[in-house]
Structure formats: C-alpha cells, structure tokens
C-alpha positions in Angstrom: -47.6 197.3 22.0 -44.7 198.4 24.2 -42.1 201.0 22.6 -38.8 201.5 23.2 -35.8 204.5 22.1 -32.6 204.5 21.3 -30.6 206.8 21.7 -27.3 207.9 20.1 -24.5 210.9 19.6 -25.5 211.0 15.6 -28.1 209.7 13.9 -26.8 208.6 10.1 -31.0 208.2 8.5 -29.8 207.6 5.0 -32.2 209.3 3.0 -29.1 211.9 2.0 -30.2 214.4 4.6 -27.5 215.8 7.1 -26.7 213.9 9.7 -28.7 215.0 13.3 -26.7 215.4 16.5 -28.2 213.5 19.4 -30.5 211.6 16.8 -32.9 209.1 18.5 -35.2 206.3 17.0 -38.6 205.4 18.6 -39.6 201.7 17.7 -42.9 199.9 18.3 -42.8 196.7 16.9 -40.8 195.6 14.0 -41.9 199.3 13.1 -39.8 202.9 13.5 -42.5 204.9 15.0 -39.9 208.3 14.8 -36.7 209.6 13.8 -35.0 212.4 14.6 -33.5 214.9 17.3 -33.9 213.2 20.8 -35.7 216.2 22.1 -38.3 216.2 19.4 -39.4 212.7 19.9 -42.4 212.1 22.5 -42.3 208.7 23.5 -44.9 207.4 26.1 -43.5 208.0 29.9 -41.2 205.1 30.9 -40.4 203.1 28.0 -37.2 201.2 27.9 -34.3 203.2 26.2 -31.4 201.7 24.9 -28.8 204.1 25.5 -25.7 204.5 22.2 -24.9 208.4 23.2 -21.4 207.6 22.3 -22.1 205.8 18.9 -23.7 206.6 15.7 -27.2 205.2 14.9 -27.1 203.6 10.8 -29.8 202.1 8.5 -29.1 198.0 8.9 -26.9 197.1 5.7 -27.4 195.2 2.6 -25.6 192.7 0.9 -25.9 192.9 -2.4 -24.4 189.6 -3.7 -23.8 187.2 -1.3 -24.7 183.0 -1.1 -25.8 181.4 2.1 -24.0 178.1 1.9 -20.7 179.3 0.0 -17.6 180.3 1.7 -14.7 181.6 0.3 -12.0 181.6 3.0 -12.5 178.1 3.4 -9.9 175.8 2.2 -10.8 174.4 -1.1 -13.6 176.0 -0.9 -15.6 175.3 -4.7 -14.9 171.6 -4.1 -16.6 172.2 -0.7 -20.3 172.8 -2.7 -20.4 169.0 -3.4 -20.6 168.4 0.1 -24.1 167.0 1.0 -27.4 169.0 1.4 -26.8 168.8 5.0 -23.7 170.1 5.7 -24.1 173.3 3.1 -27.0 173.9 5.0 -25.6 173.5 8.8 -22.8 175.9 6.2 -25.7 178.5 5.3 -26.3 178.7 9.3 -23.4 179.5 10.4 -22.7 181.7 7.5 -26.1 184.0 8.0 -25.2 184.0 12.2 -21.9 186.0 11.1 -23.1 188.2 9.1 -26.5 189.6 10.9 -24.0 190.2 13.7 -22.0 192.2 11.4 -25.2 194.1 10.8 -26.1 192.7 7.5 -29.8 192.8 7.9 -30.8 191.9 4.5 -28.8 189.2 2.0 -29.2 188.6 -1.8 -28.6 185.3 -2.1 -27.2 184.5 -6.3 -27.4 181.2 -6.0 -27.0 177.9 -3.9 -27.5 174.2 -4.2 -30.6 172.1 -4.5 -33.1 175.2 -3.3 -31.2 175.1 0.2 -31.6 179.2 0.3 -35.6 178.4 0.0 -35.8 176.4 2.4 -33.7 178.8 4.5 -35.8 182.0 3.6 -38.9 180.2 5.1 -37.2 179.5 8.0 -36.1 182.9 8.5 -39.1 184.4 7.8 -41.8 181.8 9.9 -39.0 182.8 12.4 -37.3 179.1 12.8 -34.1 180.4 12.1 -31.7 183.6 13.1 -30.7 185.1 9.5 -30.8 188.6 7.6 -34.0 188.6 5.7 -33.2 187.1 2.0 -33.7 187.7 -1.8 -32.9 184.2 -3.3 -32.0 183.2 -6.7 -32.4 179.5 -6.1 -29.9 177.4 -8.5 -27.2 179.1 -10.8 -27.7 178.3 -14.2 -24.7 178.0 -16.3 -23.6 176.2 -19.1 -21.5 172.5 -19.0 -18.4 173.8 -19.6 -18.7 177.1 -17.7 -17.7 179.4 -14.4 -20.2 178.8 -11.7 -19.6 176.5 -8.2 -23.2 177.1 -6.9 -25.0 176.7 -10.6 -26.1 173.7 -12.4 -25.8 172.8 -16.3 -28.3 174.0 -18.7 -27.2 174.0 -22.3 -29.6 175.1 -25.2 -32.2 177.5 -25.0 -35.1 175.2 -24.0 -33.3 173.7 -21.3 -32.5 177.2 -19.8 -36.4 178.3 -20.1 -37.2 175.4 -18.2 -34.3 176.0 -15.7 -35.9 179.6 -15.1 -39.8 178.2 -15.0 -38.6 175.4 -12.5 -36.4 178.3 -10.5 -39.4 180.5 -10.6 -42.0 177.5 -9.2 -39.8 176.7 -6.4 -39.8 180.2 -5.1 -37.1 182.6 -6.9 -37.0 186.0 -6.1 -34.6 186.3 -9.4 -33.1 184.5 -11.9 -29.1 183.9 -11.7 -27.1 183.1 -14.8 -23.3 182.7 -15.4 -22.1 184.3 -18.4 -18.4 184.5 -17.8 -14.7 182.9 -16.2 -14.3 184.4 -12.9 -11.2 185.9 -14.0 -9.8 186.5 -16.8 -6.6 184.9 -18.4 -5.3 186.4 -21.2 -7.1 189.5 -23.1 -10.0 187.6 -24.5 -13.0 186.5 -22.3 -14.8 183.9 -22.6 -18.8 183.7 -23.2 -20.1 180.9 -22.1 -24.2 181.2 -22.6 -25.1 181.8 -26.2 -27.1 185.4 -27.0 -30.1 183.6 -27.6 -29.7 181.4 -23.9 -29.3 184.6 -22.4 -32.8 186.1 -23.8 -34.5 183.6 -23.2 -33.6 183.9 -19.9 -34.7 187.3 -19.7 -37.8 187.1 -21.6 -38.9 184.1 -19.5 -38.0 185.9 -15.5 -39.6 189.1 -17.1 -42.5 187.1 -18.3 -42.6 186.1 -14.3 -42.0 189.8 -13.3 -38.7 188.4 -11.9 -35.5 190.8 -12.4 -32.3 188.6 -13.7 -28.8 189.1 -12.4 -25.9 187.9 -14.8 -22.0 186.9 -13.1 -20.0 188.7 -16.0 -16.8 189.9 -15.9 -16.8 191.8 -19.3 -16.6 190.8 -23.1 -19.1 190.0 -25.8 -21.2 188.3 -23.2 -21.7 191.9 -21.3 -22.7 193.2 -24.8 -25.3 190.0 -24.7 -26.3 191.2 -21.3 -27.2 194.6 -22.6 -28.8 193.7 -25.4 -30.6 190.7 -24.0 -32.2 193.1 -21.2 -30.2 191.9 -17.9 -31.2 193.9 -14.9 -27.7 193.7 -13.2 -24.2 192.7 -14.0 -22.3 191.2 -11.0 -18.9 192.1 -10.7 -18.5 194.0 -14.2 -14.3 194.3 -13.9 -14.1 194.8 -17.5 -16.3 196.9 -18.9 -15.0 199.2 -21.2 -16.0 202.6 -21.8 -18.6 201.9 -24.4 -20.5 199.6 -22.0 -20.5 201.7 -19.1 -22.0 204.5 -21.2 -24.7 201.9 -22.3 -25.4 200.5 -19.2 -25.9 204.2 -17.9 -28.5 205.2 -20.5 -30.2 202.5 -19.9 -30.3 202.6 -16.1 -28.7 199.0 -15.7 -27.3 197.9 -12.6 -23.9 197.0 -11.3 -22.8 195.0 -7.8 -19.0 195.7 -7.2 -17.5 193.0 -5.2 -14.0 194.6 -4.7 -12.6 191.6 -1.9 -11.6 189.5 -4.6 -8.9 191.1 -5.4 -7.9 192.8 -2.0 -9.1 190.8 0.8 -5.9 188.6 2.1 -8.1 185.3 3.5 -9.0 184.8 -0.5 -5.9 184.6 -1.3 -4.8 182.1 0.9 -7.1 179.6 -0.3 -6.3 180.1 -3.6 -3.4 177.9 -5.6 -0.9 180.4 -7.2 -1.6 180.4 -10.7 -5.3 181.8 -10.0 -3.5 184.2 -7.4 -1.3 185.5 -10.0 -4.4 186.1 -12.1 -5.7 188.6 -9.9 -2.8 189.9 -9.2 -2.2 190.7 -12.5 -5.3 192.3 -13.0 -5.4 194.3 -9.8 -4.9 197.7 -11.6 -6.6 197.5 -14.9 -9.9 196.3 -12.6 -9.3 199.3 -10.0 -9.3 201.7 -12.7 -12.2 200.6 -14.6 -14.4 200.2 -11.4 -13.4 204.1 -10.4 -14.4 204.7 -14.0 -17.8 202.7 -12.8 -18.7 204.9 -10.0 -17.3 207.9 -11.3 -20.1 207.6 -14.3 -23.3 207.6 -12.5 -24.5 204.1 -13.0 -26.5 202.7 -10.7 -24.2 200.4 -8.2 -24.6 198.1 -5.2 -22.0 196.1 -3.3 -21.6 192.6 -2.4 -19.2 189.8 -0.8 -20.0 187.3 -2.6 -19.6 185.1 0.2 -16.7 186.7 2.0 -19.5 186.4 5.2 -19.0 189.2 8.1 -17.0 191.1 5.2 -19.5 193.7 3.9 -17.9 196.5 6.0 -14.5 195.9 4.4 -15.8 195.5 0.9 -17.1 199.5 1.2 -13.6 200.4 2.7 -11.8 198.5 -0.7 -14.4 200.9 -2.7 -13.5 204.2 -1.0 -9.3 203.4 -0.6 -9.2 201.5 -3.6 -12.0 202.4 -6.6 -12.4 205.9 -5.4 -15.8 206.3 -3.6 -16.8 208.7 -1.5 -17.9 207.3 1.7 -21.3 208.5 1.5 -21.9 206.5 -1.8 -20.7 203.6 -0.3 -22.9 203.9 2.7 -25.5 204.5 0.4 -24.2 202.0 -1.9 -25.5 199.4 1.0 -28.5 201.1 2.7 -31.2 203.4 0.6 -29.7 202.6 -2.9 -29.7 198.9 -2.3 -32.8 198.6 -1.1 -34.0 200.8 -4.0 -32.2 198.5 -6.3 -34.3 195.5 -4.5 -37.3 196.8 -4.8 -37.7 197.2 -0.9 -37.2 201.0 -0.7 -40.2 201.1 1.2 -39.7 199.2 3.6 -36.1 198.9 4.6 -32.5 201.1 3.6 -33.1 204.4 5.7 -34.6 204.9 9.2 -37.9 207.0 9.0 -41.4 206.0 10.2 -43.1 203.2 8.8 -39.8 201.7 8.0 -39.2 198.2 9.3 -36.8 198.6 12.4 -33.7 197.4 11.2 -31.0 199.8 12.5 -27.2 199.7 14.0 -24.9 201.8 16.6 -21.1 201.9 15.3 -18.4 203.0 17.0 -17.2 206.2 14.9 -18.4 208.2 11.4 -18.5 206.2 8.5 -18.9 209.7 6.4 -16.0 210.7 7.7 -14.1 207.4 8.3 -15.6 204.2 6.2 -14.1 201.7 9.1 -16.3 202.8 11.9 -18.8 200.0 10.1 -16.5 197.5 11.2 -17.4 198.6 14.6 -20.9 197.6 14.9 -22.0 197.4 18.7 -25.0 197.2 18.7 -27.9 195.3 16.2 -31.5 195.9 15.8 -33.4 193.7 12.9 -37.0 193.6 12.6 -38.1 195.4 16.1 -35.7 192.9 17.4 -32.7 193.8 19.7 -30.4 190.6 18.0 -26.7 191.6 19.0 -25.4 194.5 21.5 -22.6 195.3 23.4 -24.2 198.3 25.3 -26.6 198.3 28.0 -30.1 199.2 28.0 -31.3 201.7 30.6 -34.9 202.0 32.1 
C-alpha cells in the first residue's frame, strides 16, 4: 500500500504536547503511519509528498452538535423541515459538502426527519456519498406542545420508551430529547418532558448502551436531566451555579453552541421579537458559559446547523465566553472525540490514528481564526479538498 507525507511549518498533534516545528505526517491508508519532526520520519524512497511548509498541520475537527438536513441561515428556515424527504435530503448533501471542506471530519448529528441521517451515514460510510463520518440520533423526541423543528411528538412515558426502542432499531448512535424553549422569555423556563419521560429515556438508551443527549436551556428540566442520568446537556445557557457544580462532580457533559447569539446570518432570518430575545439575553448567557468553562466540566462545541461555521463558533468561545484557544481547539479535536467515544481512533494525529488531518493558514494557539483558513483537507487517507500542490 503506497504512502505518502505531508509536510508542514508546525505540526498542532493535539494530544496537549508542544507543538513540533517542521512537523510531518506519514499516511498509509486511511492510517497515520507517523508523526512528528520531518527529519525523524523514514518514509520509503520516493513517495508522494504533499508539501504545507508554510501552514500548520491540525487533527480534522468535530462537530459536536450539528443536523444534516437543517439549516439555520436559511429563510424561514423551521418551516423548511416540512419540506419533503427529498429535498431535506438533496438539503443534508449540500449541508455535509460545506462543512468537510471546512474541515469538519466528523458530525454529530441530534436529530433529523424520518431516519434521513441513517440513510445518509450508510452512504457515507459504504462510500456512496462525500460527508464527515456521522454519530446520528435519528428522530428528536419531544413532547406536543414543545421546542424541537427536527423532533416528533411523544407524550407519556410509554410512548417515549417506544420512541427510544424504535430510534435504537433503526440505527441510533444516541438518543435526542427536547426538554426546553430554545430561548427563554421571561425568568421562568419551561419543562416540557415530565421527570419520569425523561428517565425513561435514559433507563431505556442505557439499557441499549446508548448515551442520551438532552436540548436544555436551564430550569427544573436541567435539574431532571441530572437526576434522570443525561449524558450531555446541549446548549446549557442557564445553568446556575448549583448545576454547574453538579454537573462537574458527576462528570456530565456540556456542547456550547455560542452562534446563536453572535453569528449575524441567524439573525437575519429571525422575526424581531425572537431577535430581541437573544439579544436580551446576550450577557447573562456569556457570563454563565465563562462560568461553564472556567469550572472544569467537561465541554464540546457545536453549530447546531450553522454548516461551514465550526471555526467561528471556537472564535465566539475565546472572544466572547473566555476560552483559551487551546481549549477550544481541544474542545473540537481530542476532547470531542473523547466525549464520542472515538478517542482511539480519531481527535489527535499519532500512529494508528485514522488519517483525518488539516493545513491552516496561521496558529490557532496563538490566533483562534487561522481555522477559518483551512487549505488543505485530508479525511480518512483521503486527500478531499486542497489548495496546495503536491510535490513528487
């Protein structure tokens, strides 16, 4: 099996180790054969080398929280989900193109009509179709009355055990439910699922050996969450003091999806009443999710289908939520892959790893943007997207 090096000015491995001047990676495969200083690699005489001496070599990102057919930049875009299986799927396509060639190499997926993300998983993975490998959720499960575009009605806690056993046949990787509003309106928030929906959620995905991943903004329902076992809280832009402490102790996880409330193509979509919401709420969110990272729970980051954004939503974490850039390039390389269970075989770049890999233009420990500079994009072995040419 042929191999092939690349070569670049710094290599970023993201294991937390310093980063190594004139770095190179040897693949073979969909495999990294080697890592390290250029001159301490020994590749077989005349391979191909893919020459990035003036960019920085990263671990391919993960998105956290994402959904294939959703996007929110579109006009009206919630209405947009009753479109027909179809066009949410031609949707999904276009959606997973843009963001593997923002170097998104891996996508968890929380949720999307009529199994649309199985059938797009499969096609990814039999190699059909051009898309980030995917964790998938399947359907949403909220209840009538609640939050949640890409979810369907379940109400009463046999009808959500058999929403999670019919999730979990069709091929789940986890189980999504929708405890909250998006946003909130006024100082109390809503709970939508009852405590004992919510468990039996959990017990029934655990029973499975399925994690479960709850959209909640804060409230009694995040207390539920806790309680109730929920691996991960998406979003969290509430949570008080006593719930981050909780949450900590108990080694919960959180996905920050900062764009919401920063990122100008949301709101230009939006009517002005649900603007003005989260505008209101701008600083009272940014200064509990500092609070968040600051604590030492266990985070991720996601879109949550702001597709091509990932890059921006770790610069609205550092400039906005005070992270350090190396926790947010962690935040979407070796600690999200830890937090999906794939820390063995994607996240940093050592041997044995599967070769997914990107050259940036610039530092992104020193200056978070450079991701927005992706020039080059290798996924699975696979050279998929490059501006720079490869030398003999």
């Amino acid at each position: 099996m042929d191999q092939w090096l690349v070569r670049g000015a710094l290599l970023i491995d993201g294991t937390g180790r310093p980063p190594i001047e004139r770095g190179a990676v040897l693949i073979e495969g969909d495999r990294i054969v080697a890592a390290g200083r250029e001159e301490n690699i020994r590749p077989e005489p005349g391979i191909k080398v893919m020459d990035c001496s003036d960019q920085v070599l990263i671990p391919g990102l993960i998105d956290c929280h994402n959904h294939c057919s959703l996007d929110t930049t579109l006009e009206n875009y919630q209405a947009r989900m009753n479109d027909s299986d179809t066009e949410q799927t031609l949707r999904s396509i276009q959606n997973l193109k843009i963001d593997l060639e923002a170097g998104v190499t891996t996508t968890r997926c929380l949720g999307d009509k009529n199994f649309i993300d199985i059938a797009l998983k499969r096609a990814i993975e039999s190699g059909r179709l051009e898309g980030p490998r995917l964790i998938v959720a399947t359907r949403g499960i909220r209840a009538s009355h609640a939050h949640g575009v890409v979810a369907y009605p379940f109400n009463g806690p046999e009808e959500v055990r058999r929403a999670v056993r019919e999730n979990i046949k069709a091929g789940a990787d986890l189980i999504k439910i929708f405890i909250t509003p998006a946003i909130r309106n006024d100082d109390e928030i809503n709970c939508y699922l009852s405590k004992e929906e919510i468990s039996v959620a959990v017990q029934e995905a655990h029973r499975a050996g399925l994690k479960t991943a709850a959209h909640c903004i804060g409230g009694i329902g995040l207390d539920h969450c806790i309680t109730a076992g929920v691996d991960s809280i998406e979003h969290g832009y509430f949570t008080t003091d006593q719930q981050i402490d909780q949450m900590r102790k108990l080694k919960r996880w959180m996905v920050l999806t900062p764009s919401p409330f920063f990122a100008p193509e949301r709101f230009r979509v939006r009517t002005p009443e649900i603007a003005k919401s989260y505008h209101q709420w701008r600083d009272t969110v940014s200064e509990r999710m500092s609070l968040v990272i600051r604590s030492g729970i266990n985070f991720a980051v996601g879109t949550d289908a702001l597709h091509g954004g990932l890059a921006r939503e770790l610069e609205y974490l550092v400039e906005f939520w005070g992270a350090k850039e190396s926790d947010a390039l962690m935040a979407a390389t070796r600690k999200a892959a830890e937090f999906l269970g794939l820390e063995g075989k994607v996240g940093t770049i050592e041997a044995g790893k599967i070769a997914d890999l990107l050259a940036v233009k610039g530092n992104p420990l020193k200056d978070i943007r450079a991701l927005r500079q992706v020039k080059m994009v290798i996924y699975r072995g696979r050279l998929y997207h490059t501006e720079t040419e490869a030398h003999k």
